[in-house]
N, C-alpha and C positions, 0 to 999 in steps of 0.2 A: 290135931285130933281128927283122927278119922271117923264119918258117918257114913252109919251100912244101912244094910237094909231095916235090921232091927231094930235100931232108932227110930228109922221113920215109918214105922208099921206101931209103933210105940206114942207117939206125940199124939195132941189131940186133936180133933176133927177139924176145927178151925187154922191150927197150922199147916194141918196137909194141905188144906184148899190154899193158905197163903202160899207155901211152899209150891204148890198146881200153879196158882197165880204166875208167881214168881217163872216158873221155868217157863210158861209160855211164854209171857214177855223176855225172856230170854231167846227164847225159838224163834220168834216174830221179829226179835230186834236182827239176828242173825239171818234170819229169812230176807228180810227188809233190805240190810244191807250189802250182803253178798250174792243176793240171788235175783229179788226183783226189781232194786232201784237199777243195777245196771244194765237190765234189761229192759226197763221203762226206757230210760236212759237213751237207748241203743233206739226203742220204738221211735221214741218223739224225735232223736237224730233222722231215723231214715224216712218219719213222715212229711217233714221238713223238706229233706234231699228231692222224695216225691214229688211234693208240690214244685220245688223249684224248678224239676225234670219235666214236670205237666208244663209248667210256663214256657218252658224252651222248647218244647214239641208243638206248644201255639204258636210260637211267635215263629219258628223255623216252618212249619207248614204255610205260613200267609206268607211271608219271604220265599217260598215254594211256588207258591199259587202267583205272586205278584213276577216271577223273574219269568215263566209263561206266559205271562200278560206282557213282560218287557221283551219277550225275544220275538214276540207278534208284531210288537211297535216298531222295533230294531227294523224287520225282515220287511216291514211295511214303509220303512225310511231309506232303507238302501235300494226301494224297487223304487221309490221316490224321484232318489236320488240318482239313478241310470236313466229314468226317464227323462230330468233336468238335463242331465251331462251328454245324454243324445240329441236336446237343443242345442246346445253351443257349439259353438264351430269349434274347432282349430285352426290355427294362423294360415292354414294351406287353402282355406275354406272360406275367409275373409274377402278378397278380392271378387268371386262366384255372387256371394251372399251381396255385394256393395253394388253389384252387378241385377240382381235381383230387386234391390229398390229401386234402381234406377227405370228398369225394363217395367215397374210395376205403376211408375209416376207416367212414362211414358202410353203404354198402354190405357192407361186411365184419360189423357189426352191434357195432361200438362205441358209446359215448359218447364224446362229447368233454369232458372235466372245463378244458381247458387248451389255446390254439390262439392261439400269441404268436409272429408274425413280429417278426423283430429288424432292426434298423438292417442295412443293407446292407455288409458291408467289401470293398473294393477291392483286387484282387489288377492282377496285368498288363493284360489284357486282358478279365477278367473279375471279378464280385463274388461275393463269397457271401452268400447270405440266408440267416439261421439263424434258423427256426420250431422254437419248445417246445413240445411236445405231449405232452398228459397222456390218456390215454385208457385207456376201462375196460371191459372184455369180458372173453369166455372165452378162454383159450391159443391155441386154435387158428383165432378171428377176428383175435385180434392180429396169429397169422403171416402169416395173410393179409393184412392190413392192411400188414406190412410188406413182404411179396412185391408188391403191388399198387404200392406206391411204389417199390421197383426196378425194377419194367417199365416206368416210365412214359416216355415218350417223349422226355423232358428227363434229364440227368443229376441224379439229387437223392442223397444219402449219409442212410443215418439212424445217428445214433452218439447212443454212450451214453446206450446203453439199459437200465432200470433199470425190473424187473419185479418187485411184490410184492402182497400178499392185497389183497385190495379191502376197497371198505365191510363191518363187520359186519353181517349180515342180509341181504345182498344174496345170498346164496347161497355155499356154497363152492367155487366151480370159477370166478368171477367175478375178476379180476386187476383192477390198475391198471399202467400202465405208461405210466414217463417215457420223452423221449426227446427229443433233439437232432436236426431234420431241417435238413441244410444242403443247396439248392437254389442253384444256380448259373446267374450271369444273366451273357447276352455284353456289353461294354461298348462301343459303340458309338465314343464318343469316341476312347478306347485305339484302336479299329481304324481312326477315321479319324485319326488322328495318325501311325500307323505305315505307314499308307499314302502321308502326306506326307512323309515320312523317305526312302522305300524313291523318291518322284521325283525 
């Protein structure tokens, strides 16, 4: 059974309004679901997306800002580290430099009782040479003797140091003093090997 117009121009007042009712929530339900849930839908996905794209544009900007900060540190490590690698000798360099403490005890107005370079040991990139030295002066040629080998142009360490009276008769103000001087040699190899790593 079909309803036309003259039906419902017919019925009475309070069915039209139900009838009115009726098709709005029909409209609204059809509105609701084909038009603006999926576009809610769609909003609260992409606000979502946003926020998670705002996260990543902060955390990618500080990761920006820090790798700045790390190629400063980097450039400030390797100018470091030429100044380091311009101390150390190379093996060609060792005999000069052995040559230098000697010339630098002497000139301070030591003897030398004792002037024993040792076996080279092998660290990373570098060795250490440890020279024994017994040498025998007044206090205050010593110090010199050992200030002299701190400035000297190569890194050298003097450790344990061990300072007591000298020969009998030689005077009393005249010392002896042991001492461990480790001189440090750049290793060549080491560096070209790390240079074939790093191609």
């Amino acid at each position: 059974m079909a309803i036309g117009l003259d039906d419902i121009k017919n019925l009475s007042l309070r069915k039209k309004l139900l009838l009115g009712l009726v098709l709005l929530l029909l409209i609204g339900y059809f509105y609701w679901f084909y038009l603006f849930q999926p576009v809610f839908e769609k909003k609260t996905r992409l606000s979502e997306e946003l926020g998670n794209l705002n996260t990543r544009i902060v955390a990618t900007q500080r990761v920006v800002g820090q790798i700045e900060q790390y190629r400063k540190e980097v450039a400030k490590l390797e100018e470091d580290l030429k100044i380091l690698l311009a101390k150390l000798p190379d093996q060609k360099e060792i005999p000069h430099l052995l040559t230098s403490v000697s010339e630098a005890g002497r000139s301070a107005g030591l003897d030398f009782i004792l002037f024993e370079p040792g076996e080279p040991v092998s660290k990373e990139f570098y060795a250490e040479i440890p020279v024994k030295i017994a040498v025998e002066g007044k206090y205050n040629d010593i110090a010199v003797f050992f200030d002299s080998v701190a400035h000297l142009p190569r890194i050298a360490n003097i450790m344990d140091v061990e300072i007591k009276s000298g020969k009998k008769g030689a005077g009393s103000d005249v010392l002896t003093a042991d001492c461990l001087i480790k001189i440090y040699m750049f290793l060549e190899k080491a560096n070209e090997e790390a240079n074939e790593k790093k191609k």
